[in-house]
C-alpha positions, 0 to 999 in steps of 0.5 A, spaced: 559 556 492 562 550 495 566 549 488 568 556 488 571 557 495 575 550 495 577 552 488 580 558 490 582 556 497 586 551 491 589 557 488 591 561 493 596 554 496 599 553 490 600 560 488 604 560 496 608 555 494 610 555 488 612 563 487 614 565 493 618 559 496 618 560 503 613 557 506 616 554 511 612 547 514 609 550 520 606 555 515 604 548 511 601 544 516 597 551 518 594 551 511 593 544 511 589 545 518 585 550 515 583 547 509 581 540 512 577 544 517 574 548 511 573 540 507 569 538 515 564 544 516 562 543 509 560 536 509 557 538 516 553 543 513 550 538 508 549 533 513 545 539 517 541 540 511 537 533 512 531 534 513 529 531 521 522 526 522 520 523 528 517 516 527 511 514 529 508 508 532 508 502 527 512 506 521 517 502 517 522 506 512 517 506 506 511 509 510 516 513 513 520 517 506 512 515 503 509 521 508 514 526 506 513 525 498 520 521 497 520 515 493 522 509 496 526 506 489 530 513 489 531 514 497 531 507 501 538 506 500 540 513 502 535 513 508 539 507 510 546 510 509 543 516 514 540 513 519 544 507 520 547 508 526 539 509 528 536 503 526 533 497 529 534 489 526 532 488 519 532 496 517 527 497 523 525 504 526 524 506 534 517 510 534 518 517 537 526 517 535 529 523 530 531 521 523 534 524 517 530 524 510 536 524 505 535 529 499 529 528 494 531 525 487 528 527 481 527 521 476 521 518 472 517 514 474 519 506 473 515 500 470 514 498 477 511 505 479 506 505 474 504 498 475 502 499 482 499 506 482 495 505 487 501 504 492 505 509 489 501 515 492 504 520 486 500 526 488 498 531 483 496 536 487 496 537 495 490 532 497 489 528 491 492 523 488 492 520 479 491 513 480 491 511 473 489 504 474 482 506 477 480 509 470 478 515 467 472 516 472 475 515 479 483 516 476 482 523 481 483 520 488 481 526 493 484 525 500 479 527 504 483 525 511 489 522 514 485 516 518 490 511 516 496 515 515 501 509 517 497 502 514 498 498 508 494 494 506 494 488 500 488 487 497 486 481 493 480 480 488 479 472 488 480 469 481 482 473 475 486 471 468 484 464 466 479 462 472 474 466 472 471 464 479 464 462 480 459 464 474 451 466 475 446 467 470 442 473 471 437 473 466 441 471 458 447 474 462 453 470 465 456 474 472 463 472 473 465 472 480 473 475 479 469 481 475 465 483 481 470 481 487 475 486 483 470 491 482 469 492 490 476 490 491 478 497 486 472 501 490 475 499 496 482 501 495 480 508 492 476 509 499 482 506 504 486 511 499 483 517 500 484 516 507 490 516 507 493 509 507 498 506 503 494 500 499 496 495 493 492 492 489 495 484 488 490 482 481 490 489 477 487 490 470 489 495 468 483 497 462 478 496 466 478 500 472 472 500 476 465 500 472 459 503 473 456 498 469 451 493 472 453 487 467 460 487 467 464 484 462 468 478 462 476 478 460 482 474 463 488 479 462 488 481 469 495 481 472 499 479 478 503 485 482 508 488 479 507 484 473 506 478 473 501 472 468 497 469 472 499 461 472 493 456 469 494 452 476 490 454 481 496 452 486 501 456 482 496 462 482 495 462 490 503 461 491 504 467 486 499 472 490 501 470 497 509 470 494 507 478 493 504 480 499 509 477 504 515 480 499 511 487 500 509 486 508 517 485 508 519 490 505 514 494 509 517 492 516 514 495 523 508 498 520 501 496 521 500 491 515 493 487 514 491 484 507 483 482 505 482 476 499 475 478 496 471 473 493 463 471 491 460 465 493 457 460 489 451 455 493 445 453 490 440 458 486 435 457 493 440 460 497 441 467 500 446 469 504 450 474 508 458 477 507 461 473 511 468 473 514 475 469 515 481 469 518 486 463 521 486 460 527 492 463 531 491 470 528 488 475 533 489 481 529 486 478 523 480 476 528 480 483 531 479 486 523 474 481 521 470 483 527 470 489 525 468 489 519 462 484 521 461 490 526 460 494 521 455 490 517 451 489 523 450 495 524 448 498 517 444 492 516 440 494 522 439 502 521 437 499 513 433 493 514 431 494 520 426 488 519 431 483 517 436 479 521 442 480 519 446 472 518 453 473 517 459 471 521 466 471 523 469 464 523 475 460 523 478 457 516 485 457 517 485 451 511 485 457 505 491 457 502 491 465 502 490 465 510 494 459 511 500 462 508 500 469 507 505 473 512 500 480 514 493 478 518 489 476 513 480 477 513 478 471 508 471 476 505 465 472 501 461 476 499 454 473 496 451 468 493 452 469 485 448 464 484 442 467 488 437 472 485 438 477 491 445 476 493 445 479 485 442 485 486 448 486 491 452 486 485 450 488 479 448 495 481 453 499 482 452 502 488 451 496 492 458 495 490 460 502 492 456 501 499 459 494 500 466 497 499 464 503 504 461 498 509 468 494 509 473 500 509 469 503 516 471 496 519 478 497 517 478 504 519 475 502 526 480 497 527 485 501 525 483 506 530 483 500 536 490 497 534 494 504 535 
């Protein structure tokens, strides 16, 4: 309809002043006046098409065109031309202030999307999510509520590719910590998910999903976010997680960010233990979460086992390398002994590691709750 009318607004100059000849300069200056006018009211028209969001405390723009079903690689940019007058240091949005979403684009998804399903949020169907990277039997994601609509989490199974972790017997059996710790850590990442949380897994592999099997099979092809090998030197690995994350985290800035490293212990056979925490020193935030989750813990432990203490703790390590340097607040989580012949039965069977999963994911969501 627009081309048509300024098309014919074209003709209809052209035909004034080409065949009737006497059209003077004030008659002129009145067409130009008009078809300028015409030019402004439709590209007002466009601008008040826009649809008009207010942000919400702790939104930053990915969270923001994320919640409206816009991708981020197709609509950053025009979010930013839209807005940019609006916008705080760094590209940051003011909580309770109006902003324009630019118009949705239709485009296929990119390497990038569907190596990190899990953050895409490609929804299927209004509530339900296809996260591909789950497997087959968890791929359909049923978002159940919006409690933490607005967060992102990164979420790092320990070890993986070359490194395999801690290794336990059970029976002929070998238990690899990496496989156990990732399958809790997918588990956990599917909960927050049907939260409604932004969530990105930093190990992936992609033929595994999560099993139900009780003994896991034990493989080195896991990658690192988006699509990276993961280095034979541990250094080199730690870096390339950490790297990842806090790219991320900037990315994400001013929205309620928090990440957990997911690992198993190895101790002596003799020695059971309990889920214990970690955070860094002069992180409060990483302390309230771990707190939290601990206190989830506690309190299933003592509804579930009601004769028996429950010894898992909050503590201060400030020395891991994932802790020390990555930029969101960071919750350092062992799970167990792998070694020991109880902790195993907290992970070989499959439901141990769903509850585990679900404890952990009713901390955060508490904390999330507490923080807004």
């Amino acid at each position: 309809m627009l081309v048509v009318r300024l098309s014919s607004f074209r003709f209809f100059l052209y035909y004034r002043t080409k065949y009737v000849c006497v059209i003077n300069h004030t008659v002129l200056h009145t067409y130009l006046f008009l078809f300028l006018l015409l030019v402004s009211s439709f590209t007002a028209l466009g601008q008040s098409s826009n649809l008009k969001v207010i942000a919400k405390k702790g939104d930053g723009i990915l969270t923001l065109l994320r919640r409206h079903g816009l991708r981020p690689a197709t609509s950053l940019k025009a979010f930013i031309e839209l807005n940019k007058e609006n916008l705080g240091n760094g590209n940051s949005l003011y909580a309770g202030r109006t902003y324009l979403l630019p118009h949705p684009v239709s485009a296929s998804p990119t390497a990038t999307d569907k190596a990190t399903a899990p953050a895409a949020n490609a929804t299927a169907a209004p509530g339900r999510l296809d996260v591909p990277l789950f497997g087959k039997a968890y791929a359909r994601v049923d978002v159940i509520d919006r409690q933490l609509s607005g967060a992102v989490y990164y979420l790092l199974a320990g070890h993986g590719g070359p490194d395999p972790g801690a290794v336990g017997k059970y029976g002929p059996y070998a238990l690899a910590e990496d496989e156990y710790a990732y399958d809790v850590t997918a588990r956990l990442a599917r909960t927050l998910m049907a939260h409604g949380a932004t969530v990105y897994m930093i190990i992936q592999d992609a033929d595994d999903g999560i099993r139900d099997e009780n003994i896991l099979k034990m493989d080195r092809d896991e990658i690192t976010y988006p699509n990276l090998p993961v280095p034979y030197s541990q250094r080199e690995r730690l870096r390339a997680r950490t790297n990842a994350v806090n790219k991320l985290y900037a990315a994400h800035k001013g929205a309620y960010q928090r990440m957990l490293s997911i690992h198993v212990d190895s101790r002596s056979e003799s020695q059971n233990i309990d889920v214990f925490f970690y955070h860094h020193e002069n992180s409060a935030a990483g302390q309230q979460l771990a707190e939290s989750i601990h206190g989830a813990f506690t309190s299933k432990y003592s509804r579930h086992q009601p004769n028996r203490d429950y010894s898992g703790n909050v503590s201060q390590r400030s020395s891991l390398y994932v802790v020390k340097y990555s930029d969101p607040p960071t919750v350092f989580i062992e799970l167990g002994n792998i070694r020991n012949d109880l902790d195993q039965r907290r992970f070989v069977i499959a439901n141990n590691r769903q509850a585990l999963a679900n404890w952990i994911s009713e901390g955060i969501i508490a904390d999330y709750k507490a923080a807004k």
